[in-house]
Structure formats: structure tokens, C-alpha cells
DOTORBA-300138 format. One record per residue (C-alpha): residue in one letter; x, y negated, z; chain. Coordinates in nm, 3 decimals. Layout:
<recs>
<type->A	x->X	y->Y	z->Z	mol->A> $
...
</recs>
This chain:
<recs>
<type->X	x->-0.451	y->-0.094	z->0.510	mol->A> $
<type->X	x->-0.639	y->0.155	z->0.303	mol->A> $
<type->X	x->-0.622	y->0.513	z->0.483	mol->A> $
<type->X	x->-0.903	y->0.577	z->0.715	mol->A> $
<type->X	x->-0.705	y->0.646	z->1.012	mol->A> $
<type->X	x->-0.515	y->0.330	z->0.954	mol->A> $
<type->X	x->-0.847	y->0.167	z->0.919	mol->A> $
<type->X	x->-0.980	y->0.326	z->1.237	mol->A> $
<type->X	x->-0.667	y->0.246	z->1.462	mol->A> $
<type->X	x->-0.678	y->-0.116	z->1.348	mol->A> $
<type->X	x->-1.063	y->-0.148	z->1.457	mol->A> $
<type->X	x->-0.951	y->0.008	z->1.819	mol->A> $
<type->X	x->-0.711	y->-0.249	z->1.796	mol->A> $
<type->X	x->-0.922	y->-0.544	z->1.751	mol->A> $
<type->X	x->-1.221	y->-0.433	z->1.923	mol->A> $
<type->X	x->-0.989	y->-0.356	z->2.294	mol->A> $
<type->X	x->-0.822	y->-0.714	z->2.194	mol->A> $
<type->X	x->-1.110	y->-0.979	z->2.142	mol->A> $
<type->X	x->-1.307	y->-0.794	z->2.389	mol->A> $
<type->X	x->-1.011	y->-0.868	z->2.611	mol->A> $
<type->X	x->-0.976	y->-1.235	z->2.508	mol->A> $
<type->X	x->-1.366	y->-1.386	z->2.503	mol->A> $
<type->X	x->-1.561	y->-1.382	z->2.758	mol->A> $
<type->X	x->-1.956	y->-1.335	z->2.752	mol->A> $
<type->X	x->-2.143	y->-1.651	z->2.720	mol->A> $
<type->X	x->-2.506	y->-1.742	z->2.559	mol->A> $
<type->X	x->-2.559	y->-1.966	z->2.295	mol->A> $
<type->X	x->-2.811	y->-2.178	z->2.536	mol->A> $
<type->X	x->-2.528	y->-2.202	z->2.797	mol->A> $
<type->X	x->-2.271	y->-2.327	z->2.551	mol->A> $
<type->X	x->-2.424	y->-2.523	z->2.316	mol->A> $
<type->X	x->-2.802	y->-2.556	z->2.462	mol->A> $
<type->X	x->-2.978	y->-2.372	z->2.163	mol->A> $
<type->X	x->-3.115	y->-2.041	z->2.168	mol->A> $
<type->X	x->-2.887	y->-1.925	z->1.869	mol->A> $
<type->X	x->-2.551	y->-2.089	z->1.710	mol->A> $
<type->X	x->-2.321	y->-1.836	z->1.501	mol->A> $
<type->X	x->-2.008	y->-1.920	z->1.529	mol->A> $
<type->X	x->-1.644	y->-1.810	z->1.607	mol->A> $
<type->X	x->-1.557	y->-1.831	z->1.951	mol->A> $
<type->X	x->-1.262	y->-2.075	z->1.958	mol->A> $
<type->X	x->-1.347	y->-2.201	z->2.315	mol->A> $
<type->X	x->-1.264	y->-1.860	z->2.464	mol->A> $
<type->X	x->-1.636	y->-1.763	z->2.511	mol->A> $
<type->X	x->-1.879	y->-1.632	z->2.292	mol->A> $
<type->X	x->-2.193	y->-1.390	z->2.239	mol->A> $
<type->X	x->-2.222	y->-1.088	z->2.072	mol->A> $
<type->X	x->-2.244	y->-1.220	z->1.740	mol->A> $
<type->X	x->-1.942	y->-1.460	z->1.760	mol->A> $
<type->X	x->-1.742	y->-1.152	z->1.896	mol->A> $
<type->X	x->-1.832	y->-0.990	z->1.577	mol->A> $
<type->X	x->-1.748	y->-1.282	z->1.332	mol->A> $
<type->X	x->-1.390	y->-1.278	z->1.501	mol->A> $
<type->X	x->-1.322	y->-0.888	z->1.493	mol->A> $
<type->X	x->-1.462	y->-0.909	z->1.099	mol->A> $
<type->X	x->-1.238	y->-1.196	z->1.076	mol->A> $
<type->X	x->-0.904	y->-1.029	z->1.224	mol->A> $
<type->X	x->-0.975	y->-0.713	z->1.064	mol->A> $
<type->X	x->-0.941	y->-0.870	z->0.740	mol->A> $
<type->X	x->-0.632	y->-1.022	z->0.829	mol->A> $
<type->X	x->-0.494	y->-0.742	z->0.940	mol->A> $
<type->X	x->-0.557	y->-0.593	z->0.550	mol->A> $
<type->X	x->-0.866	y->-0.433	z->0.624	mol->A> $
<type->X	x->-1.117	y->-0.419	z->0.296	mol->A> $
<type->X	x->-1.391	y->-0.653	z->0.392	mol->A> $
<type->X	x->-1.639	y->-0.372	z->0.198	mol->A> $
<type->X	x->-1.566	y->-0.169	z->0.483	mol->A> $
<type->X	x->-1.722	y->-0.357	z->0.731	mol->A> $
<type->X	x->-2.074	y->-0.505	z->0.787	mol->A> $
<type->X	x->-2.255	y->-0.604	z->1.062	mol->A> $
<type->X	x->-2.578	y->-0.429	z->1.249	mol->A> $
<type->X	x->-2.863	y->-0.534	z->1.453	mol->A> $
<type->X	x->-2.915	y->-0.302	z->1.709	mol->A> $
<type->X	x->-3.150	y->-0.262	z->2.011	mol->A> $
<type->X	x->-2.977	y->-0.135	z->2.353	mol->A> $
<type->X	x->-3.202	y->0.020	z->2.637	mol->A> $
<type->X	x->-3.295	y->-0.279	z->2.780	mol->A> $
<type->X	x->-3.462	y->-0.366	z->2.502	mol->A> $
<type->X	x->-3.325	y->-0.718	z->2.385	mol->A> $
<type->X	x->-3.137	y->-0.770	z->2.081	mol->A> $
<type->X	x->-2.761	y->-0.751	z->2.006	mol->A> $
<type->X	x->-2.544	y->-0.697	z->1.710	mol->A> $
<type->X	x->-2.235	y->-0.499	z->1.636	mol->A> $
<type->X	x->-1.978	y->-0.510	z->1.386	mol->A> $
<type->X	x->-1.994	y->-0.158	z->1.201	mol->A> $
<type->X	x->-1.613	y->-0.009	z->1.018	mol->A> $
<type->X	x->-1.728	y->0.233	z->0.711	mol->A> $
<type->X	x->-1.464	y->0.565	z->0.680	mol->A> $
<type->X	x->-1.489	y->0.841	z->0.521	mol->A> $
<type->X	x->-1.629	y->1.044	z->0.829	mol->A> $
<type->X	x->-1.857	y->0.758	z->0.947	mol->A> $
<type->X	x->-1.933	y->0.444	z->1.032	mol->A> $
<type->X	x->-1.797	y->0.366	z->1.377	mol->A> $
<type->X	x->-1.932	y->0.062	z->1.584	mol->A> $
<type->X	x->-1.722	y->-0.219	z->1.744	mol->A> $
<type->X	x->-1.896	y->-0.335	z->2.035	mol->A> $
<type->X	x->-1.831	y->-0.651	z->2.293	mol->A> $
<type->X	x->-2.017	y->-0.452	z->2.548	mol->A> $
<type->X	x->-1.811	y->-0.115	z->2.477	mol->A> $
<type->X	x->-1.463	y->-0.081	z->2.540	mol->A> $
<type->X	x->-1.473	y->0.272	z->2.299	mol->A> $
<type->X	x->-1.443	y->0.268	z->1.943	mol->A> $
<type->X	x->-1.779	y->0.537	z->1.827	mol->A> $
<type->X	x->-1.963	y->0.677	z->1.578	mol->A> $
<type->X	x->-2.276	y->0.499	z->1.529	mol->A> $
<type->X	x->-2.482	y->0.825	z->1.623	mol->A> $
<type->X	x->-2.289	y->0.839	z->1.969	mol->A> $
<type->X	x->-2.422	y->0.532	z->2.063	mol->A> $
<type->X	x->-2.687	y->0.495	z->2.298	mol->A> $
<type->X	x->-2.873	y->0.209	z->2.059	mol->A> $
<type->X	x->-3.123	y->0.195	z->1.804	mol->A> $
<type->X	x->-3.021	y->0.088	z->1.485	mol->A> $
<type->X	x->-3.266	y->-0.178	z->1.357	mol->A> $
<type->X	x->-3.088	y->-0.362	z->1.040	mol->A> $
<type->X	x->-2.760	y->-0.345	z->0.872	mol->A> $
<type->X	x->-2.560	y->-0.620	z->0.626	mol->A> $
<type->X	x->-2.609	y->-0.483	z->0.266	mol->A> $
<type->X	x->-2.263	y->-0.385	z->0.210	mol->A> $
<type->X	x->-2.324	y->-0.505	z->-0.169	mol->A> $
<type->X	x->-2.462	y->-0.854	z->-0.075	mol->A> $
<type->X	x->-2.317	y->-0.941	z->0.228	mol->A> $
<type->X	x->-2.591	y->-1.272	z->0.257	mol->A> $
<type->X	x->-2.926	y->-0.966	z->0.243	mol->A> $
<type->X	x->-3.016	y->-0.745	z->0.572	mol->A> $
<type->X	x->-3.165	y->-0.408	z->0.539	mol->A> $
<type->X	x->-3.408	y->-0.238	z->0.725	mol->A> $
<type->X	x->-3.213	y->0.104	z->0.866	mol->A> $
<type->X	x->-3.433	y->0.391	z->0.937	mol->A> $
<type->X	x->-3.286	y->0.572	z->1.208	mol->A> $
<type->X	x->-3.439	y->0.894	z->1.250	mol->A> $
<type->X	x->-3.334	y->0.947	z->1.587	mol->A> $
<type->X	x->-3.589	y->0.653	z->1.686	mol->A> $
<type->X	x->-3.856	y->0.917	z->1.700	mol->A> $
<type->X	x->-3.710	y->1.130	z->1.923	mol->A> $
<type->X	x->-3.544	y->0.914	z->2.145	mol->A> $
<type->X	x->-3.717	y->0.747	z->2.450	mol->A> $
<type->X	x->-3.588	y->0.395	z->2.514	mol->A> $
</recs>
């Protein structure tokens, strides 16, 4: 898969399927510990093992693993969550366990806080999004 509207079909894809197929379930009421990444093999996860299993299907599905990175954003409520992000040449569109939709990362309603360096995929970076200062959360 290398044209961007291949690429952005196969994220609806995946996103509509795992979301489908895991259901939401905290690391503390799995495994007792306040954080364990990992993919979600008993049929439950949180947000970050739905991400590591989109990022993982996407790639089989011939998706260049460049493309995608994840993000560490901040919903309304105010806690934590991360997101699996698809880079296009119009965007970069957000796959999302508690989203159904496929979206733009500036039609979300988050914050984006940090981003995997798409270069070295071990190193976060700080994002500055601009619409922080004018939105109210």
C-alpha cells in the first residue's frame, strides 16, 4: 500500500475492526499494575494496547511503518490517553479506541501533548499545539 487513499481506507479499516474486537479494560484490572504495554491477545485492552495492534495490522496489511507513530493526547476530562496517528499527504489522521471516525488530528476534540519521533521511533517529542491557547478544556 503506498497511495494515500489506500493508506487512509486501510486505517478506517483497522481502526472500525480492533475497536470492534477488544474491549476496554485497565491495566490495574487485568494485570494489577497501573501500566503494562502490551498487545491485547486476551480480547481486552487499554488505549495503548489498542494502538500497538492497529500499528501492528496496519503493517501487515503493507502499510509503511514511517507513516505511522503514536501520540499522547489529553481528552476533556483531563486524564491521559494515546492514539495511533497515520501520516498522508493532506494530514495526519488519528485512530482512536474511543472514536469510531477516522479524523484529522485538528478535528479532534484533544490536546496534543507528545508524538513518537517518526525518525527514532524509541524518542517522544514535545508537540506544540497552538490551538492549546485558545481552547478551553
Amino acid at each position: 500500500i503506498t497511495g494515500d487513499e489506500e493508506i487512509l481506507a486501510a486505517a478506517r479499516r483497522v481502526n472500525a475492526r480492533v475497536n470492534r474486537r477488544i474491549r476496554p479494560l485497565s491495566d490495574a484490572e487485568q494485570f494489577g499494575v497501573a501500566e503494562r504495554w502490551t498487545l491485547p491477545s486476551s480480547g481486552a485492552g487499554d488505549c495503548e494496547d489498542y494502538v500497538l495492534l492497529k500499528l501492528k495490522e496496519l503493517i501487515a496489511a503493507g502499510v509503511p511503518a514511517h507513516r505511522l507513530f503514536m501520540a499522547q493526547v489529553m481528552p476533556r476530562d483531563l486524564s491521559q490517553h494515546v492514539v495511533l496517528v497515520v501520516r498522508i499527504g493532506s494530514g495526519d489522521f488519528v485512530l482512536d479506541n474511543l472514536e469510531g471516525k477516522v479524523k484529522r488530528w485538528d478535528k479532534t476534540a484533544y490536546r496534543f501533548l507528545k508524538r513518537q519521533s517518526t525518525r527514532h521511533t524509541g524518542r517522544w517529542t514535545t508537540i506544540n499545539d497552538r490551538r492549546n491557547q485558545v481552547a478551553s478544556y
